[in-house]
C-alpha positions, 0 to 999 in steps of 0.5 A: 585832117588831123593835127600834125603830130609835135615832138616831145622836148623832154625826151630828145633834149631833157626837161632842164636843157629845154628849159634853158632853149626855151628861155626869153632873154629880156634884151636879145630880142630887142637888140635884133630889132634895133640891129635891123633897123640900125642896118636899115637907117645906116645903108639908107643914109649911106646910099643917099649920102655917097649917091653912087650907083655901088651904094645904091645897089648895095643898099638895096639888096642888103635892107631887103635882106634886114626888111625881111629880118623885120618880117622874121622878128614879127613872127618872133613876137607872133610866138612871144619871144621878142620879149618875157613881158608880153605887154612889151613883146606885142607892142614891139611885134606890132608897132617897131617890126609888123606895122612897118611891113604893112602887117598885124600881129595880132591876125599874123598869130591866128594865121601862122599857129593854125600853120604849124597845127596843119602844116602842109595839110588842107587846112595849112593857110601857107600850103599855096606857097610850097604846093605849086613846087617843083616848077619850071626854070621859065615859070621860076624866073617869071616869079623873080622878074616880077618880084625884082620888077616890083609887080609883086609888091604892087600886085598885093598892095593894090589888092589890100587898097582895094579891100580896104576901099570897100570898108568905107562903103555900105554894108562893109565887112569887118574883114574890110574894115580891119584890112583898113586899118592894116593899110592906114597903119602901114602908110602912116608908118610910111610917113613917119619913115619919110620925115625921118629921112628929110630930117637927115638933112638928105631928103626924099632920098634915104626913103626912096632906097628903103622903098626900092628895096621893099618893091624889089629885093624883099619880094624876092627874099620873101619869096626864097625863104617861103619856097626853102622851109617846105616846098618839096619835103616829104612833110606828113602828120606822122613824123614830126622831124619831117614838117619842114627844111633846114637850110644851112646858110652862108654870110651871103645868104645870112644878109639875104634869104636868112636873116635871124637864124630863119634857115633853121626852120625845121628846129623852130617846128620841132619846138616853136617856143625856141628863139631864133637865137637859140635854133643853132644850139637847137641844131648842134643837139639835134645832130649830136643826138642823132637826129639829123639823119630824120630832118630835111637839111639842105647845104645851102640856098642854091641847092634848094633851089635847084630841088625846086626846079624841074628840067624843062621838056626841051632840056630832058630831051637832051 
């Protein structure tokens, strides 16, 4: 299949201002990480401390909401644009945001640009995420049982464990070995978040919040995130502006499904060197110059999710 056709900056934007998108701050990105993490540590401490179920509860959904802020800004680094010095960017992508999440971005990068080069086509390696949709209520709310159940997260750690295992055998594939280390690193930096959450003075607490939400509502952000960038868009290879979805997005949502400007996704395959903090004026350039009526932009999550959703039978029949 052929490479999806890519937009042309100079001609929508103009060489000076795309340079200006364009542009890696040497400390916004970096603040965002110490913003997640800081979000991350003050809700775990907070929940611990205060022991109340409210706190709890809060906790959890919102440090799913920055642990995908993580996963977003690991992706950030992926493209380069955590930080100018590449050195830097890396170490940050891979130690501070990927290896927490039990990711390396080193394979993520190889991965995810083979994504925009054929995104939604055969050769996509996130094509499973969007092709299954739209789908059913039941089979919807299967999906969101089994990530709030932590299922999901179980399911995908005991693969990875598993594939790990065999590396240690004879005759180990370097596919083994490496998912391997991708699972040592991610327990180690388990570790390392559980001493740090004794040495709060609180215990096994503050980690065990920062787990419930890495079984639980992470997997569902996940999840929604994933199913509103392209399920159901009329992506092709031959317009650019149709590849994927922006979402607008709420306070709500920006705590949840859309930390770090992620809704604006279709801006970020448009012109993949922008940093998330520069897709809203990506964005405004765009509408102003009157492109939007070519993009696929949705008012908010649940109105993608109810695109998503098919009727089912016994509902159609009434």
């Amino acid at each position: 299949m052929a490479l999806v056709k890519a937009a042309n900056p100079a001609q929508i934007f103009g060489r000076d201002s795309f340079r200006e998108l364009t542009a890696v701050s040497r400390w916004k990105g970096l603040a965002l990480v110490a913003h997640a993490w800081g979000v991350i540590i003050a809700l775990a401490w907070g929940a611990a401390y205060l022991g109340t179920w409210w706190a709890w509860m809060i906790a959890v959904l919102l440090i799913g909401g920055r642990q995908l802020g993580l996963a977003i800004l690991m992706h950030e680094g992926a493209h380069g644009l955590l930080h100018p010095n590449r050195a830097l960017n890396n170490w940050v992508g891979q130690w501070v945001t990927g290896v927490p999440m039990g990711t390396d971005l080193h394979a993520y990068r190889t991965y995810h640009l083979t994504h925009h080069r054929y995104t939604q086509q055969p050769e996509d390696p996130d094509l499973s995420l969007s092709a299954p949709f739209p789908t059913t209520r039941a089979s919807m709310l299967r999906k969101v049982f089994r990530d709030l159940t932590g299922q999901t997260f179980l399911k995908q750690r005991s693969a990875q464990v598993m594939m790990a295992l065999k590396g240690f055998g004879p005759g180990a594939k370097k596919q083994n070995l490496f998912v391997g280390k991708v699972v040592l690193r991610f327990l180690g930096a388990q570790v390392v978040l559980l001493a740090l959450s004794f040495a709060t003075g609180l215990g096994v607490t503050p980690y065990l919040v920062w787990l419930i939400a890495l079984a639980t509502t992470f997997q569902l952000y996940l999840r929604i995130r994933n199913i509103a960038e392209h399920a159901c868009t009329a992506t092709g290879s031959e317009d650019p502006f149709t590849h994927a979805r922006t979402t607008h997005a709420n306070w709500l949502e920006r705590a949840t499904v859309a930390p770090y400007w992620v809704n604006f996704h279709s801006e970020h395959h448009l012109f993949m060197g922008v940093p998330c903090y520069n897709l809203p004026r990506a964005h405004r350039m765009l509408v102003e110059g009157g492109h939007a009526g070519r993009m696929t932009i949705a008012p908010g999550y649940i109105e993608v999710m109810r695109q998503v959703i098919i009727p089912s039978p016994a509902a159609q029949a009434h």
